[in-house]
ZAMARGU-4260 file (C-alpha; in steps of 0.2 Angstrom, whole numbers, plus 5000, padded with zeros to 4 digits):
<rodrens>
0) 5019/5842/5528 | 5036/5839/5524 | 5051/5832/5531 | 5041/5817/5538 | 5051/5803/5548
5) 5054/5793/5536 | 5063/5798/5522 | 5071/5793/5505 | 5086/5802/5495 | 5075/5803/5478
10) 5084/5790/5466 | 5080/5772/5465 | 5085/5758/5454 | 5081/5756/5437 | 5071/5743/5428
15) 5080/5733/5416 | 5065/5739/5403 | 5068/5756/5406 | 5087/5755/5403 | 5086/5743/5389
20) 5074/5756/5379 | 5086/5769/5383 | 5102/5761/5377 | 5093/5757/5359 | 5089/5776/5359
25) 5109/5777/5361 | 5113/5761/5350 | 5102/5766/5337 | 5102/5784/5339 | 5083/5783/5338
30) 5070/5796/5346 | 5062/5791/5364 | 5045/5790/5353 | 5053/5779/5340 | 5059/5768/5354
35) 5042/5768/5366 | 5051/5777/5381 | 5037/5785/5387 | 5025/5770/5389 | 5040/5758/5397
40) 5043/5774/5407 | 5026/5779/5414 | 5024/5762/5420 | 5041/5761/5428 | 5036/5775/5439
45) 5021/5770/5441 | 5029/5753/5448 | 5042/5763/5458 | 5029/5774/5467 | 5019/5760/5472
50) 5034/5754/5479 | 5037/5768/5490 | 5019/5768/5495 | 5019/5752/5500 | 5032/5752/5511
55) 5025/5768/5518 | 5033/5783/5513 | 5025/5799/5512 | 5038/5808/5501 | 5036/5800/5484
60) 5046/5803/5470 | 5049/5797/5454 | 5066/5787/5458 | 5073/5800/5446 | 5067/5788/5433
65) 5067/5802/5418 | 5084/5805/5421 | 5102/5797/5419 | 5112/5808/5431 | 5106/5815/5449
70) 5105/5832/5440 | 5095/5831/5423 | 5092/5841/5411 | 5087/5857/5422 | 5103/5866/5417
75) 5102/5861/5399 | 5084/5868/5396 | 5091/5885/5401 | 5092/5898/5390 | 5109/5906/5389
80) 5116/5889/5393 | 5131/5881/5380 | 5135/5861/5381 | 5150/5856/5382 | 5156/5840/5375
85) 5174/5833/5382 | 5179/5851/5389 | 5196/5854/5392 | 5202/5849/5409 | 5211/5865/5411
90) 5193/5874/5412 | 5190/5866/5430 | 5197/5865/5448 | 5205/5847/5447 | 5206/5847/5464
95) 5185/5847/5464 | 5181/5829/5469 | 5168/5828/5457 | 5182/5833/5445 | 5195/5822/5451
100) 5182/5807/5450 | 5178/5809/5432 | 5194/5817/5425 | 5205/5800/5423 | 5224/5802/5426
105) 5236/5809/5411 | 5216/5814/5401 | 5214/5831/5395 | 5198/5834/5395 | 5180/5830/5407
110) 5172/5814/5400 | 5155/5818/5394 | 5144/5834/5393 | 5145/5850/5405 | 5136/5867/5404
115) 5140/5884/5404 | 5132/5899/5400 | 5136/5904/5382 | 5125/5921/5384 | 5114/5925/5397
120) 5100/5913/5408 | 5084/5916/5408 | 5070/5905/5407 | 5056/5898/5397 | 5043/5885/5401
125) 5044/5879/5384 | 5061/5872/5386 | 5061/5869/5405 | 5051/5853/5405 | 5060/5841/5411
130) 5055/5843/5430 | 5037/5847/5427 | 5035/5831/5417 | 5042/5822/5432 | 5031/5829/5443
135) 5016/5826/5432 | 5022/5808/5429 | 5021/5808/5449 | 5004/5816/5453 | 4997/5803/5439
140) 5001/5790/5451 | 4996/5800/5469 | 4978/5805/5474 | 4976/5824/5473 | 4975/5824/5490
145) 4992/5820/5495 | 5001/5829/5479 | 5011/5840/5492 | 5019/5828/5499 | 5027/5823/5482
150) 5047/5827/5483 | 5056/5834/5469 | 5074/5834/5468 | 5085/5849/5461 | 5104/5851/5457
155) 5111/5864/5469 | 5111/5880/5458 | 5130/5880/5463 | 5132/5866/5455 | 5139/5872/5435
160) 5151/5883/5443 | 5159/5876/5460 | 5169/5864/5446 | 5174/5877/5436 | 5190/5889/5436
165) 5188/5905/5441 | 5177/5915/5429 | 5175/5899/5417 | 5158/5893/5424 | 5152/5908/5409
170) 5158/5918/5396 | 5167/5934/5395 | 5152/5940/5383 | 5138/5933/5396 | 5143/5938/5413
175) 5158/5951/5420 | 5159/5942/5437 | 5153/5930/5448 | 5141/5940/5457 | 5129/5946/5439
180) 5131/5926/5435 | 5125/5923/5453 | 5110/5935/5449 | 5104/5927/5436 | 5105/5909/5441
185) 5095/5914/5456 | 5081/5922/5444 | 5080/5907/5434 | 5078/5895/5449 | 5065/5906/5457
190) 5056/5906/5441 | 5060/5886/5439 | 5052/5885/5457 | 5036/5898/5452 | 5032/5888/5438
195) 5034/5870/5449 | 5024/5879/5463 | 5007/5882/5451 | 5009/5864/5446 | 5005/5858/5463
200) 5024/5856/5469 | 5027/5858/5488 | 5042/5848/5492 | 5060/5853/5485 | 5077/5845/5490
205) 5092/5852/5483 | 5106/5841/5482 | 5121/5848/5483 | 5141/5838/5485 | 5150/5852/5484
210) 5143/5860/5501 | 5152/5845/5510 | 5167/5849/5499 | 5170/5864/5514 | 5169/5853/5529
215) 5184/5848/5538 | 5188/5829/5543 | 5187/5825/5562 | 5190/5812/5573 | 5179/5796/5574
220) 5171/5787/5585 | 5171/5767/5585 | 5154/5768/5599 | 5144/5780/5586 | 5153/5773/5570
225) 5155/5754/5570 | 5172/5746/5561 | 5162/5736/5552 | 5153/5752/5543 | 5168/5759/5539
230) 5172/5763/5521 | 5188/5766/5512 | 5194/5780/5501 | 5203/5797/5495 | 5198/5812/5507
235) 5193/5821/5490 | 5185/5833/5502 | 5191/5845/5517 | 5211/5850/5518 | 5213/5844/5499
240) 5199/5854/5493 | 5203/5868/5504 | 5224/5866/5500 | 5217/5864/5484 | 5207/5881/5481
245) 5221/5891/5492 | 5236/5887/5477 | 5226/5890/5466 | 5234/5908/5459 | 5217/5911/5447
250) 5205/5910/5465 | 5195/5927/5471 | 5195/5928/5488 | 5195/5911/5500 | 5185/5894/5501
255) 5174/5904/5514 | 5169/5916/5505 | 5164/5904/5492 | 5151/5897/5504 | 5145/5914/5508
260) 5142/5917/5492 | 5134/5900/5489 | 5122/5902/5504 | 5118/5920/5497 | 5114/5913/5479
265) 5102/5898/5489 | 5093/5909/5498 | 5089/5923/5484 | 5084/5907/5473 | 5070/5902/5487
270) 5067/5919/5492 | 5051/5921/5483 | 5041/5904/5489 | 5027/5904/5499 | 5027/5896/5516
275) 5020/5880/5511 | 5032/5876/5499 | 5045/5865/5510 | 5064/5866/5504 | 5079/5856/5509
280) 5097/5853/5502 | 5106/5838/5504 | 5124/5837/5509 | 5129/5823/5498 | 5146/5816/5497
285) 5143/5805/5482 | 5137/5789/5477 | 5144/5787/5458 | 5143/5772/5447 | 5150/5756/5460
290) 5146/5764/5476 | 5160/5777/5474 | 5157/5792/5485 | 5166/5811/5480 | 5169/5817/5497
295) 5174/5816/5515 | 5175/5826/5530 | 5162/5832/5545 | 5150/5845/5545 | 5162/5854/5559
300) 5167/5869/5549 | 5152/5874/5540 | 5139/5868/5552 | 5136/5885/5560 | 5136/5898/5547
305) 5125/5884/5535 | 5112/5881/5548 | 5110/5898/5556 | 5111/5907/5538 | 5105/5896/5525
310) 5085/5898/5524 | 5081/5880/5519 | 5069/5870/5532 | 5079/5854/5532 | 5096/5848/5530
315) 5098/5830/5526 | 5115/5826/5532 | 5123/5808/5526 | 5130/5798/5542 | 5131/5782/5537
320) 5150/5780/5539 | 5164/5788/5549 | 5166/5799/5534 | 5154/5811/5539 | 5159/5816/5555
325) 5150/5816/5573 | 5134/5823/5578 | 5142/5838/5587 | 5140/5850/5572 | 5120/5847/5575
330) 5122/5859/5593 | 5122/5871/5580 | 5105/5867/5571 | 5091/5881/5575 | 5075/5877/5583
335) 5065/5882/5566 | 5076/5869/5557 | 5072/5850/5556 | 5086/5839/5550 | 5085/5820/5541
340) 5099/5809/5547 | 5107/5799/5533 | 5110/5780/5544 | 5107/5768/5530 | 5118/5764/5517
345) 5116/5764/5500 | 5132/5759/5494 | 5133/5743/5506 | 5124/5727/5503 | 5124/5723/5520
350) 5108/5728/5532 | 5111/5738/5547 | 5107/5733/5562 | 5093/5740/5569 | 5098/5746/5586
355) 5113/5750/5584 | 5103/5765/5570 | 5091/5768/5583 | 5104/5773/5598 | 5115/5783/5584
360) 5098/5792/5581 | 5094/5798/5598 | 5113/5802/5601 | 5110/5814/5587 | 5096/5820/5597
365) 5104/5822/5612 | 5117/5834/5603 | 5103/5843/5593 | 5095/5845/5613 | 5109/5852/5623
370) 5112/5866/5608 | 5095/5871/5609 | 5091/5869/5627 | 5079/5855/5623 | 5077/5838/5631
375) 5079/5823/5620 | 5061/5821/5616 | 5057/5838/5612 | 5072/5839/5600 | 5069/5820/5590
380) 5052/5831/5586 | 5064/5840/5572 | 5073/5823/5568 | 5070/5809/5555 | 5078/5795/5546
385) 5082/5792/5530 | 5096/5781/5520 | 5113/5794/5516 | 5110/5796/5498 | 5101/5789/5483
390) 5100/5772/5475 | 5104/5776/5460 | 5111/5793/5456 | 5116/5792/5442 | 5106/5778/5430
395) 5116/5760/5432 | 5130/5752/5440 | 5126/5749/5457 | 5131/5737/5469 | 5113/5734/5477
400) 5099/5725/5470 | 5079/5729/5469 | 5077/5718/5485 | 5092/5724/5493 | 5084/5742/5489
405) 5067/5737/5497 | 5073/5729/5510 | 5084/5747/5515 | 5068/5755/5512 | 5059/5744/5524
410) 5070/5746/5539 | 5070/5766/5538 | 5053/5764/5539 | 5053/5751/5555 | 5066/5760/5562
415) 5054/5777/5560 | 5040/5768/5567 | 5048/5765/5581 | 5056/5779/5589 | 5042/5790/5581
420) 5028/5777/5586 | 5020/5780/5570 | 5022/5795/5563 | 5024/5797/5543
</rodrens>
């Protein structure tokens, strides 16, 4: 079951079919059926899980090949929900790092489409069908046998409001405040999750950038982070969200009670699985069009509150680059939680060198052991390896190609195999 050693982010690059057939849906402003999508894209995904099955991984997934942006069309099939097209900019927190990412200097509006909720969400498996077709499209490709092992990955249910201005993420005529909007986002995601459940889905990872958006920046190491993994860029994250949020006059109450408030609304949207439904979220810090990343800072300042309260059974935490922080937050990770360590990066062309990952993985260890009275071995039993984020979040533009990609895939496993001797 679920996390095993070796692990994947869920995106993976696109063939050049797949997005040839979908910019002539765009050019030609043609339907997918008009343009063969569904054949080029059953056998893409077909292609991409024998990829990852080859290479050894347990956790398949579709490489997100049904969508062009990490979080689908989950949000959009929604009922209640409204689409917006080139909202204003005044509607959002420009100081989100999503937002300052997208939001081009002197522009007045978000480019492309967001959502709201027009009226209020609720939800219907006539509309909602954009997950169950990916997990079908999976499980085509996956004896029956090993159908729980498929992962699916779902857009934190934070993630249509954390942009937004206070009271903007929904009408005045759907919701009063941000505790009844929170209610119903959490019914329609346990309902989502029902309805993915009798389908034969056991595996859920939520990904969610916004949850690192809280963490703080800390100091670096040159021994745990080498120089030449280091990445620049703007601290979009930490004291510029958090500086951010405390000037803004329209905010209720502070950045930490936002999170309490986002942990609340996780764990009453997974409240009602079974146990062998295995969840996770996914600390992600970006990894936009050109290896762009949104955010920056350690897990310092959230790491105890999210792994004690946040009901989840893994955490897959990015540390490929000084960006993320040290290992110390992980003293903090219960003994019921397992957590995926994010070493390789997606954003790099360059391979990593083995070693160097391996020590960096059983220094993680070490920490995770003297916060929970283990020794090193017992606590690398609730440790795996994965690389920090997907391949391809959003559907091109990337810096890496297919056989940069494999070989990526490749050394997580060998590195797995390794410390692990063996194990999936």
């Amino acid at each position: 079951m679920a996390p095993f050693r070796a692990e994947h982010m869920g995106s993976l690059l696109r063939p050049q079919a797949l997005l040839d057939v979908r910019e002539t849906i765009r050019a030609k402003d043609i339907t997918p059926e008009e343009a063969g999508l569904p054949a080029v894209e059953k056998e893409a995904v077909g292609e991409v899980v024998k990829l990852q099955r080859d290479l050894g991984f347990k956790a398949v997934t579709s490489g997100e090949y049904g969508r062009t942006r990490f979080w689908g069309l989950m949000w959009d099939e929604f009922l209640g929900t409204t689409r917006l097209q080139d909202a204003e900019a005044a509607m959002f927190r420009l100081y989100h790092p999503d937002v300052v990412s997208l939001i081009e200097k002197d522009r007045k509006v978000m480019p492309g489409d967001s959502v709201i909720a027009g009226a209020k969400l609720t939800h219907s498996q006539d509309p909602s069908s954009s997950n169950l077709h990916e997990l079908k499209l999976v499980q085509s490709f996956v004896p029956e046998s090993e159908w729980a092992n498929i992962k699916l990955t779902m857009i934190t249910p934070a993630w249509f409001h954390m942009r937004y201005k206070q009271g903007r993420a929904y009408t005045k005529e759907a919701y009063g405040s941000d505790a009844e909007y929170f209610k119903d986002v959490a019914k329609v995601y346990q309902q989502e999750l029902e309805m993915l459940y009798k389908a034969g889905l056991r595996n859920v990872q939520f990904d969610d950038p916004g949850l690192a958006c809280m963490s703080l920046l800390t100091n670096f190491s040159s021994i745990l982070f080498p120089t030449h993994l280091l990445t620049e860029g703007q601290d979009f994250c930490s004291d510029k969200f958090r500086d951010g949020w405390a000037t803004d006059s329209d905010n209720i109450g502070t950045v930490d009670d936002l999170l309490d408030a986002y942990i609340a609304l996780y764990n009453d949207s997974i409240s009602k699985l079974p146990a062998d439904f295995h969840t996770g979220v996914h600390l992600c810090r970006g990894n936009f069009i050109g290896g762009r990343h949104f955010a920056e800072g350690g897990y310092d300042v959230i790491a105890k509150k999210l792994f004690a309260e946040l009901k989840v059974n893994t955490f897959y935490l990015e540390y490929d680059t000084a960006r993320a922080g040290g290992f110390e937050p992980l003293r903090f990770l219960p003994r019921d939680r397992h957590v995926v360590i994010g070493a390789i990066s997606t954003k790099l062309r360059e391979l990593e060198d083995k070693d160097e990952i391996k020590q960096r993985i059983y220094k993680a260890a070490e920490y995770i052991a003297e916060g929970s009275g283990q020794t090193r071995e017992e606590a690398l039993k609730r440790v795996s390896i994965s690389p920090q984020c997907g391949f391809s979040t959003h559907e091109s533009g990337y810096p890496l190609t297919l056989e940069d990609e494999k070989k990526k895939l490749a050394l997580v496993r060998e590195i797995a195999d390794e410390i692990w001797g063996g194990e999936p």
